[in-house]
Backbone bond lengths (Angstrom), bond angles and torsions (degrees), N, CA, C in turn:
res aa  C-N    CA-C-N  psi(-1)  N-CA   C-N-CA  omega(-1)  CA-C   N-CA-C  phi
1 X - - - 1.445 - - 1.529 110.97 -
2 X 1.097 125.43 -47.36 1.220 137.70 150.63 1.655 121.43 -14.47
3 X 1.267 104.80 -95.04 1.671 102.30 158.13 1.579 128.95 -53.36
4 X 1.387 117.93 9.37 1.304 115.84 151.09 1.753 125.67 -96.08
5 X 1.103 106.50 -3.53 1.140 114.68 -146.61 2.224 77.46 -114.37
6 X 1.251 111.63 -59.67 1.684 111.86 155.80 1.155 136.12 -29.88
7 X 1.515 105.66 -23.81 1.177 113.55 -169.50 1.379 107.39 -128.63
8 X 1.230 135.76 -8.26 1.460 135.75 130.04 1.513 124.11 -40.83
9 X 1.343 103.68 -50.35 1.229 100.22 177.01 1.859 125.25 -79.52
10 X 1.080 111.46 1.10 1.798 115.01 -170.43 1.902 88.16 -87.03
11 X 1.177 87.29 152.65 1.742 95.06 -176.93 1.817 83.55 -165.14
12 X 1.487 105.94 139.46 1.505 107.89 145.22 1.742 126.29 5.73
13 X 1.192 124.92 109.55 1.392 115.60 170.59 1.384 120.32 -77.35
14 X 1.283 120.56 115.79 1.361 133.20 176.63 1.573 97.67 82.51
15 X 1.281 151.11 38.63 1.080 151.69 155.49 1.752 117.90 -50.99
16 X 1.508 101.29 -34.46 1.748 77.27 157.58 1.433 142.42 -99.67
17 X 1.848 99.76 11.83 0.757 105.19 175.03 1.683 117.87 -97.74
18 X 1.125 102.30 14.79 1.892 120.06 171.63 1.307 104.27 -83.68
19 X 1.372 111.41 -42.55 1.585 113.06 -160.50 1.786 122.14 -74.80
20 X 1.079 110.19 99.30 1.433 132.22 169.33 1.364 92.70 -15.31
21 X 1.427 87.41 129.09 1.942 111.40 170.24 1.995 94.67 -126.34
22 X 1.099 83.13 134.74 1.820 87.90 164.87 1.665 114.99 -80.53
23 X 1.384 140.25 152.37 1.178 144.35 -152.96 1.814 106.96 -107.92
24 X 0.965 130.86 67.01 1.994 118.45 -163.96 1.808 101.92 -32.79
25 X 1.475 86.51 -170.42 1.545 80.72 -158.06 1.936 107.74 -89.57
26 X 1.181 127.29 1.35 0.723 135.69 155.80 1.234 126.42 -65.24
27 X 1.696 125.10 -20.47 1.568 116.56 156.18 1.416 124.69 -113.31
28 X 1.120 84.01 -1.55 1.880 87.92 163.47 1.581 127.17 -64.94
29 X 1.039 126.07 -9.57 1.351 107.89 159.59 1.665 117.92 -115.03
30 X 1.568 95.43 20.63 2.083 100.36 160.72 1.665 79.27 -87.09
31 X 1.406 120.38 -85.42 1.670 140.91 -148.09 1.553 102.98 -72.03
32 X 1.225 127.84 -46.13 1.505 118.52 -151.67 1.274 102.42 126.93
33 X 1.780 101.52 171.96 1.385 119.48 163.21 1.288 129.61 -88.70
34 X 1.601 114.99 -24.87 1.202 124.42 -152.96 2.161 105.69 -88.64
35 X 1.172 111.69 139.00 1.656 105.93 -178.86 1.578 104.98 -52.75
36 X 1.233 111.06 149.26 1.454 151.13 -170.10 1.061 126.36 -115.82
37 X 1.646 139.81 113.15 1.601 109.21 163.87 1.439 102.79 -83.20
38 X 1.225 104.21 143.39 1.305 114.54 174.12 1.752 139.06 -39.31
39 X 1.337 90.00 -15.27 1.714 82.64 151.18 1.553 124.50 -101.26
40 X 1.123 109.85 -15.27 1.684 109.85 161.86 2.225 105.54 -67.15
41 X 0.887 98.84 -36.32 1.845 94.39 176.98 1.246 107.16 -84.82
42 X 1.488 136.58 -15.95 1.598 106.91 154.60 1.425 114.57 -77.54
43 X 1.641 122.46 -53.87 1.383 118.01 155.85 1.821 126.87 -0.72
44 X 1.228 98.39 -53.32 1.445 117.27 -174.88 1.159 120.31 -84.66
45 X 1.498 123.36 -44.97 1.110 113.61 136.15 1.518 143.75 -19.94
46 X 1.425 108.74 -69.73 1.457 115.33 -178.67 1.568 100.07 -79.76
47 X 0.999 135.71 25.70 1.391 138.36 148.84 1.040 132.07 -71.33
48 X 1.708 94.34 -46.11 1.510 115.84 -168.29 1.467 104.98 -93.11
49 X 1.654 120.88 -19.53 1.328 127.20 165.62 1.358 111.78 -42.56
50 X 1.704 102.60 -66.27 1.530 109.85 -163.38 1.731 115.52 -92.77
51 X 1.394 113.06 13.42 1.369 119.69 174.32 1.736 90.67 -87.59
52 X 1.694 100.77 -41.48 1.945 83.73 -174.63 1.524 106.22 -103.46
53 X 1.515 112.49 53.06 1.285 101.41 -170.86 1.771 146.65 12.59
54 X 1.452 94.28 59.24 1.393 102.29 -177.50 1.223 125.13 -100.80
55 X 1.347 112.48 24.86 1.775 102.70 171.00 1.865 99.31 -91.72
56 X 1.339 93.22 158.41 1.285 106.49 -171.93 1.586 105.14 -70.58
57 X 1.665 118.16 118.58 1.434 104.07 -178.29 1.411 122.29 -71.84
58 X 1.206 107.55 -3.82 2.110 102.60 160.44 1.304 124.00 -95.95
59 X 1.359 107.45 -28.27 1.653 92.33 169.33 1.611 101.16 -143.47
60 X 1.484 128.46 103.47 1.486 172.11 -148.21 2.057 82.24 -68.30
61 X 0.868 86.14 -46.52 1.931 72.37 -172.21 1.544 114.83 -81.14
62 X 1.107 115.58 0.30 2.014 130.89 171.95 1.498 93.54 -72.84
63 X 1.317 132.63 159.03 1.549 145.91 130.44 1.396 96.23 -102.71
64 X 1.450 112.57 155.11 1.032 127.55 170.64 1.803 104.74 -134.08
65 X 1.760 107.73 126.44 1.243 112.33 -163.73 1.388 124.94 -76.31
66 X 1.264 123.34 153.46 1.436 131.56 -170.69 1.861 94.90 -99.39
67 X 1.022 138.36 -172.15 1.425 142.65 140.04 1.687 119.42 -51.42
68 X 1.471 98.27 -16.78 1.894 71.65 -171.62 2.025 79.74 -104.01
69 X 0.973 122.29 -23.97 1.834 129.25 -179.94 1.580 102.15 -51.80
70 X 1.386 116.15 -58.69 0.911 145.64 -173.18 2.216 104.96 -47.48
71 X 1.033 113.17 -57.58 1.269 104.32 147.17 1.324 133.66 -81.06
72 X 1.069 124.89 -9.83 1.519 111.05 159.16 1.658 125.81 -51.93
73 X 1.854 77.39 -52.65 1.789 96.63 -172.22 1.777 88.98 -78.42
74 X 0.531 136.08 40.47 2.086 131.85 161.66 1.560 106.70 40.65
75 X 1.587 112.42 34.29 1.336 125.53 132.93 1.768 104.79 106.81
76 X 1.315 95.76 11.48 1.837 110.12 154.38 1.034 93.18 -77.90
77 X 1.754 90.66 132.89 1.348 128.83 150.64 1.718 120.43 -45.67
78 X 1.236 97.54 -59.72 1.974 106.68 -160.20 2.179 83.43 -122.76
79 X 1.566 90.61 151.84 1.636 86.15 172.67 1.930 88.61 -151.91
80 X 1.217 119.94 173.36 1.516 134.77 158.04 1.691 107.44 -86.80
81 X 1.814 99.20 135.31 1.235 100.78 166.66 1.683 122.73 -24.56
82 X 1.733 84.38 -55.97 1.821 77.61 -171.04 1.733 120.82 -71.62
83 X 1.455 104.00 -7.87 1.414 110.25 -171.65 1.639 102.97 -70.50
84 X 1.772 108.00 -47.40 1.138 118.68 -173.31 1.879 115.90 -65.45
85 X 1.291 119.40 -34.52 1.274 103.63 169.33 1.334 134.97 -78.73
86 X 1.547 100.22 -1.68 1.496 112.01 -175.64 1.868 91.30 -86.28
87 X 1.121 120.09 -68.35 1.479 121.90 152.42 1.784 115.09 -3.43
88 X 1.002 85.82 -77.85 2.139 96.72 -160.75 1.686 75.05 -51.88
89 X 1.373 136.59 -78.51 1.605 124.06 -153.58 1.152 132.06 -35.35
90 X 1.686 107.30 -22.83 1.661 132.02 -164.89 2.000 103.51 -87.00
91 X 1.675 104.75 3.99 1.254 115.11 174.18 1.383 116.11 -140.01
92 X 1.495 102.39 55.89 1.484 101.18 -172.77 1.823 96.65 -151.57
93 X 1.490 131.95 159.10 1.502 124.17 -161.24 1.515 82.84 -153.85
């Protein structure tokens, strides 16, 4: 009973994090239009961080926002890595 009950529970690792989220229109021009699993849209994100050099050069774990960041993050200026990915998710379906 045991190993049925083990084996009910195993599913895909990180399977929801495969599954394509669409981007609203507020992050579509950091990431794109096209659906994402969610580790390709933080990826993309921190792409677009360090293509416009926006980490804070004194302390590396800050972003500091551009105009299109700037609405993502709901109109902070400066945010924490972890602030910002909790952020970018709150615009994604």
């Amino acid at each position: 009973m045991a190993e049925e009950q083990i084996a009910k529970s195993k599913r895909p690792a990180g399977a929801a994090f495969m599954r394509p989220v669409k981007p609203d229109d507020k992050l579509v021009p950091i990431i794109g239009a096209e659906p994402l699993p969610r580790t390709e849209v933080t990826k993309r994100v921190w792409e677009y961080v360090r293509r416009h050099n926006l980490q804070d050069p004194h302390n590396k774990t800050f972003i500091l926002a551009d105009a299109h960041l700037r609405e993502v993050f709901g109109g902070k200026d400066r945010v924490s890595m972890f602030e910002m990915t909790k952020l970018v998710f709150q615009h994604v379906s």
